[in-house]
C-alpha positions in Angstrom: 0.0 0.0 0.0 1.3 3.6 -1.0 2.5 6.1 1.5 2.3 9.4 1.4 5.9 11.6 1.5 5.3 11.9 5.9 4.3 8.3 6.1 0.9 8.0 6.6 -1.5 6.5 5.1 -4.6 7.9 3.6 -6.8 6.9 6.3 -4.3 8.2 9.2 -5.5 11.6 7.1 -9.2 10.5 7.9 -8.7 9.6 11.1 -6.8 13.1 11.8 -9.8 14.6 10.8 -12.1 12.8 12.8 -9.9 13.3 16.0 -9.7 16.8 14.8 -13.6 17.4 14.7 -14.1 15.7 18.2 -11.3 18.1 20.0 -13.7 21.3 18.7 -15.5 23.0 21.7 -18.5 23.4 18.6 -18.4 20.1 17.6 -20.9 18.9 20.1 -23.4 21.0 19.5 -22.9 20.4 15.4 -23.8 17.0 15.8 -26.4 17.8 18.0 -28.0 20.2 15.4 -27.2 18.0 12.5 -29.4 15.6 14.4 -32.2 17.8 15.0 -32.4 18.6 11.3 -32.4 15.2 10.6 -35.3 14.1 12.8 -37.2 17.1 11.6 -37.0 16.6 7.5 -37.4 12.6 8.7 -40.8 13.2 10.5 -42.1 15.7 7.5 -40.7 13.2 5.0 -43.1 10.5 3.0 -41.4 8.1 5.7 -42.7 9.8 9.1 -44.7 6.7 9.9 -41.6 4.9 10.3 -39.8 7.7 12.8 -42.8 7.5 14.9 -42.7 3.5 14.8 -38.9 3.6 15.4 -38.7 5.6 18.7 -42.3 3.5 19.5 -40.1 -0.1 19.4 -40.3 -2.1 22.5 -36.8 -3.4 23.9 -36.7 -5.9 26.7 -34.1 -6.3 29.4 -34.0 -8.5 31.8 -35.7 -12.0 33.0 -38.4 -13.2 34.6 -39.8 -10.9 37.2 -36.7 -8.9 37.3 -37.8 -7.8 33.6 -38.1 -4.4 31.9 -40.1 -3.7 28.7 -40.4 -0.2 27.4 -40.1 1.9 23.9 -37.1 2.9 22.7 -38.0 6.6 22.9 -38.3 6.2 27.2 -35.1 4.2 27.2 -33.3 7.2 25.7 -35.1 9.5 27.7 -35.2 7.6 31.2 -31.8 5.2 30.4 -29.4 7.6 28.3 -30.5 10.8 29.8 -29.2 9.6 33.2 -25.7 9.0 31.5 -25.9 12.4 30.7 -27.6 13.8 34.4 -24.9 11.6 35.8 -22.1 13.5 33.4 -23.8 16.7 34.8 -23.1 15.9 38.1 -19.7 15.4 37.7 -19.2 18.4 36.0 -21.1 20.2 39.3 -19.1 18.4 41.7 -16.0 19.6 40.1 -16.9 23.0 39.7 -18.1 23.4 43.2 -14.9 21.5 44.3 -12.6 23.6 42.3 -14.1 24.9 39.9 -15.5 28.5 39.1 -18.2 27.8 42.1 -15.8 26.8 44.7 -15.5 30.5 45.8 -18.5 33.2 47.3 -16.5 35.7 44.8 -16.1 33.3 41.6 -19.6 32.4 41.9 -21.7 35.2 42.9 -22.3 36.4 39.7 -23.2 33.3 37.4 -25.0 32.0 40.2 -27.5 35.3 40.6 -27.1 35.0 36.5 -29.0 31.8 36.8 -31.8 32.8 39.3 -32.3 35.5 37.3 -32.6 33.4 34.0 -33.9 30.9 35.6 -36.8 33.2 37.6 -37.7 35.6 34.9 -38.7 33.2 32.1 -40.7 31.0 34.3 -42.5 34.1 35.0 -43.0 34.9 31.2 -44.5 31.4 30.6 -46.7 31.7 33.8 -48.5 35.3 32.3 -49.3 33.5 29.4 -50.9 30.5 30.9 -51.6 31.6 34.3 -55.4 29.7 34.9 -54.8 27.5 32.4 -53.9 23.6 32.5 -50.5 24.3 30.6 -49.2 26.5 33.7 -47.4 23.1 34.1 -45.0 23.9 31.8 -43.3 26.7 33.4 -40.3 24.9 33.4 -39.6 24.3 29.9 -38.4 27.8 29.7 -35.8 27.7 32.0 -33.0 25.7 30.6 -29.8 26.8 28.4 -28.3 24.1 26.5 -24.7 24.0 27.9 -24.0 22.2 24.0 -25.3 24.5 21.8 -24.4 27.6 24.2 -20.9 27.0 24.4 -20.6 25.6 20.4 -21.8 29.0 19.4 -19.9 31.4 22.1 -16.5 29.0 20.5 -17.3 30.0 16.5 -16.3 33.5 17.9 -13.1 32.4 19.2 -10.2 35.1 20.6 -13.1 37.8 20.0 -14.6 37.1 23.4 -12.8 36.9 26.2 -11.8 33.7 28.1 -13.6 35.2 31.4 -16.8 35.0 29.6 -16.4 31.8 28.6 -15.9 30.8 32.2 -18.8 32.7 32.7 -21.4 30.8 30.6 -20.1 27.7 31.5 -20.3 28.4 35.0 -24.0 29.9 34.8 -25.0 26.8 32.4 -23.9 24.6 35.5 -25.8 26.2 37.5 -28.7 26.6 35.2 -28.7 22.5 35.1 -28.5 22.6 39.3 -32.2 24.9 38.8 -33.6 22.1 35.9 -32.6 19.2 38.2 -34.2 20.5 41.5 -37.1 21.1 39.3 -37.5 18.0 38.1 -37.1 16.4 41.0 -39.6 18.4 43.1 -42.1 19.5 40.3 -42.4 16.6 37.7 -42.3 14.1 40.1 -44.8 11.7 39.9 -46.7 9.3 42.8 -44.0 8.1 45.4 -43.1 4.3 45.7 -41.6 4.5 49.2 -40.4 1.1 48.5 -38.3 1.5 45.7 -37.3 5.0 46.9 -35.6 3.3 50.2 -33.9 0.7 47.8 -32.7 3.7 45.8 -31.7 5.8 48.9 -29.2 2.6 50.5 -27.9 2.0 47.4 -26.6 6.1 47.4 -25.7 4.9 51.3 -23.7 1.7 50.2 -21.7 4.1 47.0 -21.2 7.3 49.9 -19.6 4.4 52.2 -17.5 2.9 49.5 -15.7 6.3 49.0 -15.8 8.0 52.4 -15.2 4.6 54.5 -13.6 2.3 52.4 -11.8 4.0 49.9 -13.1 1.9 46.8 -11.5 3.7 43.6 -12.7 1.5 40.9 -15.1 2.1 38.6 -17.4 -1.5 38.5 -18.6 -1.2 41.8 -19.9 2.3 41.4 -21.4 1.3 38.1 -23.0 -1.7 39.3 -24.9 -0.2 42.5 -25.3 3.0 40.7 -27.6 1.0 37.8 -29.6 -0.5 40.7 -30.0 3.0 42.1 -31.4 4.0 38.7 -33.8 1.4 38.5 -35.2 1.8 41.9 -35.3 5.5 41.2 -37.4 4.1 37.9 -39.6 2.9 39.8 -40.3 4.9 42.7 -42.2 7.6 40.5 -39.0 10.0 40.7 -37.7 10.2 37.3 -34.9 8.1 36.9 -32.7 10.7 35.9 -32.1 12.6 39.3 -30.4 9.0 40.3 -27.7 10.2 38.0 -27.1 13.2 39.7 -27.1 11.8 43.1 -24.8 8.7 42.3 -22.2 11.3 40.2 -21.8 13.1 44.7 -20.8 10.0 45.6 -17.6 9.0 43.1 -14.1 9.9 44.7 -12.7 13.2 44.0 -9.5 12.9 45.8 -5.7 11.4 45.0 -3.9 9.2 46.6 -0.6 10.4 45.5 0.6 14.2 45.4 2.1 16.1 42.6 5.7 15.4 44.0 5.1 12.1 44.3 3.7 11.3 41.3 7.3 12.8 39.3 9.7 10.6 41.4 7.3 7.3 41.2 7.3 8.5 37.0 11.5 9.0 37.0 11.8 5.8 38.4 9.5 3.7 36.4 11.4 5.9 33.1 14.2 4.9 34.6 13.9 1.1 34.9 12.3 0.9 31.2 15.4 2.9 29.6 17.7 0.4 31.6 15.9 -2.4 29.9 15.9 -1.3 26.5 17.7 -3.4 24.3 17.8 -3.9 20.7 16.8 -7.6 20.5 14.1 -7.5 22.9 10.5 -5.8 22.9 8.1 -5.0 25.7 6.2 -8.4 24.9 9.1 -10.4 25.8 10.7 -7.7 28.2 9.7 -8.3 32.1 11.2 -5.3 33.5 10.0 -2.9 30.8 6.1 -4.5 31.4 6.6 -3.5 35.3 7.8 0.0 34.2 4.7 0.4 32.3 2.6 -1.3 34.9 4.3 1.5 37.9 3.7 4.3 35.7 0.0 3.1 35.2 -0.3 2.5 38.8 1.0 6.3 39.5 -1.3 7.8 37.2 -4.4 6.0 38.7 -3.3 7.0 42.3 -2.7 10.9 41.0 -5.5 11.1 39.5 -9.4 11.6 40.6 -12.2 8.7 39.4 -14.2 11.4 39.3 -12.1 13.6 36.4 -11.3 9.8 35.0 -15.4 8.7 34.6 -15.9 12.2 33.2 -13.0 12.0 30.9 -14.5 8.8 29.8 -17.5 9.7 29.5 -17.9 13.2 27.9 -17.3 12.1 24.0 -20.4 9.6 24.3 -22.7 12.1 26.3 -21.9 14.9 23.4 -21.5 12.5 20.5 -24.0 9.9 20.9 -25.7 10.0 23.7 -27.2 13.8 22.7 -27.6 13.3 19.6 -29.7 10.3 20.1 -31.8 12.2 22.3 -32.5 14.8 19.4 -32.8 12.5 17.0 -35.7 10.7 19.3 -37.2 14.0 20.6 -36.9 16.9 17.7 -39.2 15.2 14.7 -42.0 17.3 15.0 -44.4 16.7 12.2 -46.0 20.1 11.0 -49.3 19.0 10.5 -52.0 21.8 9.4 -53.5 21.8 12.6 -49.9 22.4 14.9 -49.6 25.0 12.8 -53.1 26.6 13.0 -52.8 26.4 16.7 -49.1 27.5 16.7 -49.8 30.8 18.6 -51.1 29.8 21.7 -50.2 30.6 25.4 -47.6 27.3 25.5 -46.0 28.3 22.5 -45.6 32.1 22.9 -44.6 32.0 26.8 -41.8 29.4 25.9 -40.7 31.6 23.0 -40.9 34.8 24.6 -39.4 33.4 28.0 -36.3 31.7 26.1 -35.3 34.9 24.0 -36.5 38.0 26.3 -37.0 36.1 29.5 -33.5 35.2 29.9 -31.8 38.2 28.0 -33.7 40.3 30.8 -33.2 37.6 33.8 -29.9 37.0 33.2 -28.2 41.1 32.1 -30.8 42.6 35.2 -29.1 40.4 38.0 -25.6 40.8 36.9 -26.3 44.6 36.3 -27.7 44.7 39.8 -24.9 43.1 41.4 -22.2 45.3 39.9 -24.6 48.7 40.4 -24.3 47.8 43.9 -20.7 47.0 43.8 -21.7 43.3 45.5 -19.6 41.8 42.6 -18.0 42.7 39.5 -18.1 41.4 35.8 -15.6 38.4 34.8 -12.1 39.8 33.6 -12.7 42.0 30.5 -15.7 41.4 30.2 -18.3 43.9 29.9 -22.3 44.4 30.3 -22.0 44.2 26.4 -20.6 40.4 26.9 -22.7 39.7 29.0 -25.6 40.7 27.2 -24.3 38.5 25.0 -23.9 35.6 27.0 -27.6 36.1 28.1 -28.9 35.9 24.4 -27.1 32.5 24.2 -28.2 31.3 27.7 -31.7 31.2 25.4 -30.8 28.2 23.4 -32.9 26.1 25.8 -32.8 23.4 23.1 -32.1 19.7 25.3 -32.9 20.4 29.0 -36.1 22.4 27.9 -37.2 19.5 25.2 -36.7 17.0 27.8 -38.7 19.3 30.3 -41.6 19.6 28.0 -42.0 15.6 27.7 -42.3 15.5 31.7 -44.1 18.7 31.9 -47.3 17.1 29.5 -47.2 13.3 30.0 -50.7 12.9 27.9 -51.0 15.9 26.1 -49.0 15.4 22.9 -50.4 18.1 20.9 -48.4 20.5 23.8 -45.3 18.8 23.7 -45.2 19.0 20.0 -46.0 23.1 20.8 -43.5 23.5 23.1 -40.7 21.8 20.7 -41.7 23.8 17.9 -41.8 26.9 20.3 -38.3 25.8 21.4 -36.0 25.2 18.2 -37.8 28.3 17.2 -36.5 30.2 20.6 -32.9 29.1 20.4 -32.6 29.3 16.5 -33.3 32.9 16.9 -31.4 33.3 20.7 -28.2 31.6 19.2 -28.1 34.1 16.1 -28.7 37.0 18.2 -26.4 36.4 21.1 -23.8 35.6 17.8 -24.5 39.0 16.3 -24.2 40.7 19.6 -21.0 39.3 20.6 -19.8 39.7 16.7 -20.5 43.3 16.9 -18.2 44.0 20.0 -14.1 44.5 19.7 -12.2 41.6 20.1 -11.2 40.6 23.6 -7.2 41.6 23.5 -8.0 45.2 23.1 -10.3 45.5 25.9 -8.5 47.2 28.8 
C-alpha cells in the first residue's frame, strides 16, 4: 500500500480529521444540530410513519420478574439521559470542588445570572398560561443548553474573552442545578416508598465505599449506581435525578501528590530505559512491562475517578448520547392543525421566556450586582458580553425539550408546541447572542 511523502496512510488523514472534529469546543453541538435537522426533515418526510414507529419499538431487558419492557423513545429518555444527568453531576461536583463555584466571589455572579434566568422566564411562561392547564409547563423555559451555548460562544473564538467563557459555562452549571431540583420536586410523579428506600441505600452503600472504604474503581460504582437508577425508575422519581445523586458520591480525591507522582514516574522511566535493548521488545521484556505497569499505577493514584469517569464519558454524552436524544425528541411533524394552533399561550410563553426572559433575567441580575458594587463582571468582560452571553443562555434546546416531555405526559399536541416553540427560541437566541457578541471589539484590546 502507497505512503504518502510523511508516512501516513490515507486513512491516518481521515482519522486526523475525525480526531480533529471531536477536539472542537462546537463540535458537540454540530452534531447535536445535525441531528435535530435530521429528525425534523425525517418526521415531515413520506417516511414519518416509520420515525414515529422507530422511537415506538419495545426493547426488553431483563428476566423473569426482574424484567423491563419499554419503547425505545423512554429508554433514551429515562436510560441515556441519566448517562448524561450523571455527566452533569460530575461536572457540578468539580466545579463546586474547584471549579468556578468553589468560591463566594467566583460564583456570585453566574449564580444570581442563573436565578435570574432561571426566575424571569418562568414568569413569562406563567402570564401566558396563568389559569390555564399548561401553567405546568413553566419549566420548559428555563434551561440553556450548555451544548449548543458553548458551540456558538466558541465560532467567535479570541473575539470574546476567556472570562466570559468561564462565565457561561459556569451559569449553564448552575442553570442545570435549577432544571434538576425542578425535576425532581415538580415533575415528580406518585411516590413508591419502597423503591425509593432501595434507591436511597444504594446512594448509602456508594457514599460508604468512598468516604469509609476508599473503593477507587469504577465497576462497583457502576454496578450499585444501575440499581440505584432502576429503583429510582420505579419509585415515581424520574430516573434521571439517580444520575445526579450517584455522580456526589464518586471519589474526587488522590492518593498520590504532585511530587510524588514525578519521582514514582522518573523511576519507572528509569527502569524501562535500563531495559531497553535492541533484540528485545516490551512483549518479551519483564522489566520494561513493570515499568509500564508502575507508571500506570502512579497515574491511577494521581488522579481523581471522578475527572477519569468524566474524561471517559464526555465524547459519548456529546457525540452519541445527545444526539440520540435529538434524534428521538426533535421530529415534530408540522401538520395543518400544529400550525393553525401554533400561537397559543404554550407556544408564545416558551418563546418569549427563552429569548426575552433570559436576556432580561440574566443582564438585570448581573447589572444589579455590579450597580451595587456586591460583585464585579468576569475579567474583560463587559455588560455588552454579558448581554451576549444572556442571548445565548436562550438556546434552551435539550434540558427544555426533555422538560416539556415531563411537563405534559398525555397531552402530545403541547409537547409538539412547546418543541416547535423551542427550536424556534434558540434558533433565533443563538443568532442574536452571535450578532451581539460579533458586533463587540475583540477581547485583546479591551483594557
Amino acid at each position: 500500500m502507497s505512503r504518502t511523502p510523511d508516512n501516513k496512510l490515507p486513512i491516518h488523514y481521515l482519522l486526523d480529521s475525525f480526531n480533529a472534529f471531536f477536539k472542537m469546543e462546537a463540535s458537540g453541538g454540530i452534531a447535536l444540530m445535525l441531528c435535530t435537522v435530521i429528525a425534523m426533515l425525517w418526521a415531515n418526510s413520506p417516511w414519518a410513519e416509520t420515525y414515529h414507529a422507530v422511537w415506538q419499538t419495545k426493547l426488553t431487558v431483563g428476566a423473569g420478574e426482574w424484567m423491563l419492557s419499554k419503547p425505545a423513545l423512554l429508554w433514551i429518555n429515562d436510560g441515556l439521559m441519566a448517562i448524561f444527568f450523571f455527566v452533569v453531576g460530575l461536572e457540578i461536583k468539580r466545579e463546586i470542588l474547584v471549579g468556578d463555584l468553589s468560591t463566594p466571589r467566583q460564583a456570585l455572579i453566574p449564580i444570581a445570572a442563573a436565578i435570574g434566568g432561571m426566575v424571569v422566564p418562568a414568569l413569562v411562561f406563567t402570564a401566558f398560561n396563568l389559569g390555564s392547564p399548561s401553567i405546568a409547563g413553566w419549566g420548559i423555559p428555563m434551561a440553556t443548553d450548555i451544548a449548543f451555548a458553548l458551540g456558538i460562544l466558541s465560532l467567535l473564538g479570541n473575539r470574546v474573552p476567556i472570562g466570559l467563557k468561564v462565565f457561561l459555562t459556569a451559569l449553564a452549571i448552575v442553570d442545570d442545578m435549577g432544571a434538576i431540583l425542578v425535576i425532581a420536586i415538580f415533575y415528580t410523579s406518585s411516590l413508591n416508598l419502597m423503591a425509593l428506600g432501595i434507591g436511597i441505600a444504594g446512594l448509602a452503600v456508594m457514599a460508604v465505599m468512598n468516604m469509609r472504604w476508599g473503593i477507587r474503581h469504577s465497576i462497583p460504582y457502576l454496578v450499585i449506581g444501575v440499581i440505584v437508577w432502576f429503583a429510582f425508575l420505579k419509585s415515581g422519581i424520574h430516573a434521571t435525578i439517580a444520575g445526579v445523586l450517584a455522580a456526589m458520591t464518586i471519589p474526587a480525591s488522590t492518593r498520590m501528590d504532585g511530587a510524588l507522582f514525578v519521582k514514582e514516574l522518573r523511576h519507572a522511566v528509569g527502569l524501562f530505559e535500563n531495559a531497553v535493548r535492541s533484540d528485545r521488545t516490551i512483549l518479551t521484556c519483564q522489566e520494561q512491562q513493570l515499568a509500564m505497569h508502575s507508571i500506570s499505577h502512579a497515574y491511577s493514584e494521581a488522579t481523581t475517578p471522578l475527572q477519569n469517569i468524566e474524561h471517559a464519558l464526555h465524547p459519548w454524552v456529546a457525540f452519541f448520547i445527545m444526539p440520540v436524544f435529538a434524534l428521538a425528541n426533535a421530529g415534530v411533524t408540522f401538520q395543518a392543525e400544529l400550525m393553525q394552533n401554533l400561537f397559543t399561550p404554550v407556544s408564545i410563553g416558551v418563546f418569549l421566556g427563552l429569548v426575552l426572559g433570559k436576556q432580561i433575567g440574566v443582564t438585570g441580575a448581573c447589572w444589579l450586582l455590579h450597580k451595587l458594587g456586591i460583585a464585579q463582571y468576569p475579567d474583560k468582560t463587559t455588560l455588552a458580553h454579558i448581554y451576549g452571553a444572556s442571548c445565548l443562555a436562550g438556546v434552551g434546546f435539550t434540558m427544555s425539550i426533555f422538560i416539556a416531555t415531563l411537563a405534559y405526559p398525555d397531552q402530545q399536541q403541547l409537547v409538539e408546541l412547546s418543541k416547535v416553540a423551542i427550536l424556534f427560541a434558540s434558533t433565533v437566541a443563538g443568532i442574536w447572542g452571535y450578532i451581539a457578541l460579533r458586533r463587540l471589539p475583540p477581547a485583546n484590546g479591551l483594557g
